[in-house]
N, C-alpha and C positions, 0 to 999 in steps of 0.2 A: 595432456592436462587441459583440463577446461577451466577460466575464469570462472568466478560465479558470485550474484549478490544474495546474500541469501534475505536480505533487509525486503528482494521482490516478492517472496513466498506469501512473507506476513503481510505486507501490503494487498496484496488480491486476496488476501484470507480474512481482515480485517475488514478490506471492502463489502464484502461478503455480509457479513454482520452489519455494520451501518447501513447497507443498504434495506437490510430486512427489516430495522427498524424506521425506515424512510420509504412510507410506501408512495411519494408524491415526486421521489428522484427518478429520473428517467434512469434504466437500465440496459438500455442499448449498446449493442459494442463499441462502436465509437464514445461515450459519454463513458462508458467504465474505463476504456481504454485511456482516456484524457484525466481522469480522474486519477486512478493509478499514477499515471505521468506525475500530475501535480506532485502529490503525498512522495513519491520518491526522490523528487527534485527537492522539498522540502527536508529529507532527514540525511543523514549521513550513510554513502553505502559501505556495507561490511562486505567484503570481496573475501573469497576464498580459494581456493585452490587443491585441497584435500578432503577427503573423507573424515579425516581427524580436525580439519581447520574447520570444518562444518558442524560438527559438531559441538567444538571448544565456542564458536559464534553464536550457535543456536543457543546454548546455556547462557551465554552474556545476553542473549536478547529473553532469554524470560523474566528477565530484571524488570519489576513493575514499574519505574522509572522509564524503561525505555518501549514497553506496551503500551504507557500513556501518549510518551511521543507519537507514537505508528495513529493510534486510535485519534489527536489531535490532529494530526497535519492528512488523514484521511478523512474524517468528519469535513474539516474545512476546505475541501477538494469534494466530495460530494456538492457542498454549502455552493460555493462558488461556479463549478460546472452545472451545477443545476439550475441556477439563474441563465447563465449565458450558456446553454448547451449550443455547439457546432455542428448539430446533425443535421440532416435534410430533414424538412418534416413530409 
């Protein structure tokens, strides 16, 4: 059995999109990498365990309510790694 959050998916998918509409965010592996971090230290993870517990999760997560969360606390993790990015230049 493998752990799993499935709350990481939407996160780097979500990212994805805010970034396209941010063309002044750096997109570096490291800066996505730390941005991802933030956004998911920010929301609650949904862990599963099954093919059916993944799917029962992924249904509660197309709840507009909780796509706003994801889209919120990834915007603001762009917002913020993006001032202070940790990469080498």
């Amino acid at each position: 059995m493998i752990v799993k959050n499935i709350v990481e998916p939407l996160v780097w998918e979500t990212l994805g999109k805010v970034l396209n509409s941010k063309p002044e965010a750096c997109r570096c592996e490291k800066c996505q990498a730390d941005m991802a971090a933030y956004a998911l230290n920010k929301l609650p993870p949904k862990y599963v365990v099954s093919r059916k517990g993944e799917i029962i999760a992924r249904a509660v997560s197309l709840d507009n309510k909780y796509n706003i969360a994801v889209l919120v606390a990834v915007t603001e993790a762009v917002e913020i790694v993006s001032r202070k990015p940790r990469h080498d230049d």
